[in-house]
GUTORRO-62556 format. One record per residue (C-alpha): x, y, z. Coordinates in pm, whole numbers, padded with zeros to 5 digits, always signed. Layout:
<nodes>
XYZ...
</nodes>
This chain:
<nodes>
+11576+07938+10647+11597+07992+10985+11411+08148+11261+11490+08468+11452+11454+08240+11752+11788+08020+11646+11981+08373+11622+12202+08304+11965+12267+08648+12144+12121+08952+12009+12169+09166+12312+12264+09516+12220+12246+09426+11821+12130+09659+11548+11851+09431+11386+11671+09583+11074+11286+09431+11054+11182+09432+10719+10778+09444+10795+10485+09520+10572+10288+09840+10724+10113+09944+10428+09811+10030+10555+09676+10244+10317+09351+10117+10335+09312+10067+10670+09399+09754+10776+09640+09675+11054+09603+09297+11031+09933+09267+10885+10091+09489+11158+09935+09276+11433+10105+08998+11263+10447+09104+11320+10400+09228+11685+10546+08905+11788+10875+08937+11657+10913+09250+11777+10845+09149+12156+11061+08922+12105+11374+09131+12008+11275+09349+12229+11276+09096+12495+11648+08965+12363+11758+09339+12405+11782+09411+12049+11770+09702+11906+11470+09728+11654+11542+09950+11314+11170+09902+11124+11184+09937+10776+10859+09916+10546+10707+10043+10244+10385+10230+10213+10179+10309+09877+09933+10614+09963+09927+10720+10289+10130+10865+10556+10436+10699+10736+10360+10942+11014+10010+10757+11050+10238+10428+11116+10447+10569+11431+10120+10509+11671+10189+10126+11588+10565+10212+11633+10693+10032+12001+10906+10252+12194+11262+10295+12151+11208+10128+11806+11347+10315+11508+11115+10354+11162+11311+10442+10880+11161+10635+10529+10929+10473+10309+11130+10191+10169+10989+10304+09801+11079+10619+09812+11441+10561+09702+11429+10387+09352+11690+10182+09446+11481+09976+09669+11246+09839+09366+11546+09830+09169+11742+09648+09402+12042+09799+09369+12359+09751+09505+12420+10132+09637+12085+10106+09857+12116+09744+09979+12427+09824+10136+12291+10204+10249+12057+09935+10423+12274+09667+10550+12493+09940+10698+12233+10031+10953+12230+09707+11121+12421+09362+11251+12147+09128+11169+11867+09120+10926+11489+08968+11021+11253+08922+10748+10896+09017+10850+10724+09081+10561+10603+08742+10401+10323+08942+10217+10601+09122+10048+10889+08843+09966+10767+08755+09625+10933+09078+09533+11307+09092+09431+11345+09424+09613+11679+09559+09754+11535+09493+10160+11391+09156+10051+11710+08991+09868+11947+09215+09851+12005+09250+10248+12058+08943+10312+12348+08909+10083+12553+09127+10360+12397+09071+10713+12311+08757+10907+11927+08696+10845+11655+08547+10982+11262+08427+10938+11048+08609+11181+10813+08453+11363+10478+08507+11151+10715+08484+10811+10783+08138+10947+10462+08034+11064+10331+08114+10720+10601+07887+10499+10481+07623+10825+10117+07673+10748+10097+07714+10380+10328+07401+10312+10039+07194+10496+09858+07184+10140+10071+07055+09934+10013+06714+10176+09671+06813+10257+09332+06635+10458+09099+06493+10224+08843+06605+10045+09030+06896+09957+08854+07199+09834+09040+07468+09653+08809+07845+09600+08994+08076+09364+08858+08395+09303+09024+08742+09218+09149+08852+08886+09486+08817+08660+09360+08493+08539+09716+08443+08356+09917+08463+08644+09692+08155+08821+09728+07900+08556+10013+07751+08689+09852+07739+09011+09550+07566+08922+09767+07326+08715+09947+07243+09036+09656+07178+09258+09454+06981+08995+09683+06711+09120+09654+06796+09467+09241+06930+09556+09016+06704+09494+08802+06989+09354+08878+07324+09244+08603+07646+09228+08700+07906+08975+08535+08238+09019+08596+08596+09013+08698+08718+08675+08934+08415+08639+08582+08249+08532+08541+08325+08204+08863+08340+08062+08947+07977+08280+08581+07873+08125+08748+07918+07763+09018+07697+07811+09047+07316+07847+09001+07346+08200+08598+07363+08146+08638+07022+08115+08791+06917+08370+08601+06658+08605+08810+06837+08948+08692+07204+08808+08366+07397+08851+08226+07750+08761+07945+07985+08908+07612+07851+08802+07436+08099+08570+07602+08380+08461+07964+08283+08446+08004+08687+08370+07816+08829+08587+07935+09111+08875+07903+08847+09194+07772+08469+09246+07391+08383+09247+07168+08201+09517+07208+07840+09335+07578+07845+09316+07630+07963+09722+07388+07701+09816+07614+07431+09582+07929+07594+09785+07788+07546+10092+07708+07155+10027+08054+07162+09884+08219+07298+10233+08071+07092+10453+08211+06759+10307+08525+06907+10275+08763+06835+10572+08986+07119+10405+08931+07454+10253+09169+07655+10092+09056+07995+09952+09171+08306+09774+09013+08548+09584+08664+08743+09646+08386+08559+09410+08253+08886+09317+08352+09260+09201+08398+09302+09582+08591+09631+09534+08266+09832+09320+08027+09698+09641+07960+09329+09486+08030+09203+09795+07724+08962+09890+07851+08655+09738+08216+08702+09884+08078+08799+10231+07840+08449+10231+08140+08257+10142+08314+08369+10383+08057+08316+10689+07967+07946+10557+08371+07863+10607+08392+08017+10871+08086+07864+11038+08212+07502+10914+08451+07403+11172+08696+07278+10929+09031+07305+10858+09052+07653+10679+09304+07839+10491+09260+08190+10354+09411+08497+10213+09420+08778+09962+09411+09162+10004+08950+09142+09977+08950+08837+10074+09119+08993+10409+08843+09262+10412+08554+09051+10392+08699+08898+10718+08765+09215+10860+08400+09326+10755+08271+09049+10933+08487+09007+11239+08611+08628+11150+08984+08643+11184+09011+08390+11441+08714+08178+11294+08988+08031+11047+09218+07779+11093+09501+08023+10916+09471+08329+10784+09758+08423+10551+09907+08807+10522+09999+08714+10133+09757+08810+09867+10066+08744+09571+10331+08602+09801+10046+08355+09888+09958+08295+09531+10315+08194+09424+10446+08055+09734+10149+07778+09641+10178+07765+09294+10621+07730+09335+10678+07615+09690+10942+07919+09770+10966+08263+09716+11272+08527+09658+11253+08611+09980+11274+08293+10125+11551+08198+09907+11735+08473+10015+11758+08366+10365+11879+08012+10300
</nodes>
């Protein structure tokens, strides 16, 4: 994988930025993220062709954030073929440009037709936040010690082999969310690394004993990794979640975070740069952990 940076001369080249805009509910974090790259091309003298993907929403609502003399193509996921990624609309995409840049790290644990298929035809490239993130990420799979590892969210199944992983890499791993029951009903209860919300493993959000055991937890931690709200953030249950969040970020240690409401308790609060990195992935950062790659960052090798 290489970065944008290593292209050589891009002066007067069509370059299609594959960038995750969906905004739908609101938040332009992820389009701040990729500013960089484009100021960059645009520096270079390239010429920009933005493609994204939106669920909900309006791509009009999108051009404000558009920089000018930069192209925006359709909704990505409007054509079928982009999901599907088929052959017939990777190289309706490819044919657009001279060199590919992949933008959209949030986005590359899909095997969509402007993730992998693109790259099979054009010259490609990391941008620079896709980049930083595989940089950033990969620093806990080596990581400072204590290690502490918060996983909240949902889709318990799909974090197993995750929390298999990092039981040999945190030296203690929180399981919350509604991952806590169904994780409490495995082996994993007994697991000396693993712990569970005191109380009510069930309930809605995370009592008063088990933030104050967090907090005692986080500040003997010299890392923090954390994904996942602790509580039913999206139905209001936010308390729990929104503590959490304050107590890393008041910590001063090293501090890793993502996840679509894990993102919006930051916003909520105003803590982006209170965090030592804060990922764009809610999935993409899920696998990218629990596998080391991604499709999309196989397609670029």
């Amino acid at each position: 994988m290489i970065s944008i940076t290593e292209a050589g001369n891009l002066n007067g080249k069509r370059v299609l930025v594959r960038v995750d805009w969906n905004i739908a509910q609101g938040d332009d974090f992820r389009v701040r993220a990729s500013m960089p790259t484009l100021e960059f091309l645009q520096k270079v003298g390239a010429k920009i062709i933005l493609a994204t993907h939106l669920e909900g929403g309006n791509l009009e609502d999108l051009r404000k954030f558009v920089p000018a003399g930069v192209e925006l193509l359709p909704n990505l996921r409007e054509n079928p073929g982009e999901e599907a990624n088929s052959d017939e609309f990777t190289k309706e995409l490819a044919a657009k440009a001279d060199v590919y840049v992949n933008e959209a790290f949030s986005v590359s644990h899909r095997a969509h037709a402007s993730i992998v298929g693109v790259p099979k035809y054009l010259p490609s490239y990391a941008g620079l936040r896709f980049a930083e993130e595989v940089k950033e990420l990969s620093k806990v799979f080596n990581p400072s010690h204590p290690f502490l590892f918060l996983l909240g969210g949902a889709k318990f199944e799909t974090k197993v082999p995750l929390i298999q992983k990092f039981l040999n890499i945190a030296d203690e791993i929180f399981i919350a969310g509604t991952n806590a029951v169904p994780a409490y009903e495995t082996e994993l209860r007994n697991n000396p690394k693993i712990f569970f919300p005191h109380g009510d493993i069930a309930a809605l959000d995370v009592d008063e004993e088990t933030l104050c055991d967090l907090e005692n937890r986080i500040k003997r931690s010299a890392l923090i990794l954390w994904n996942g709200p602790v509580g039913k953030y999206e139905d209001g249950l936010k308390k729990g979640t929104l503590t959490i969040a304050q107590m890393i970020a008041d910590s001063g240690k090293i501090s890793v975070v993502g996840g679509g409401d894990t993102l919006a308790a930051i916003k909520e609060l105003n803590l982006y740069d209170k965090f030592t990195f804060v990922s764009t992935g809610g999935g993409a950062m899920l696998e990218f952990l629990a596998k080391g790659t991604l499709p999309g960052i196989e397609a670029l090798k």
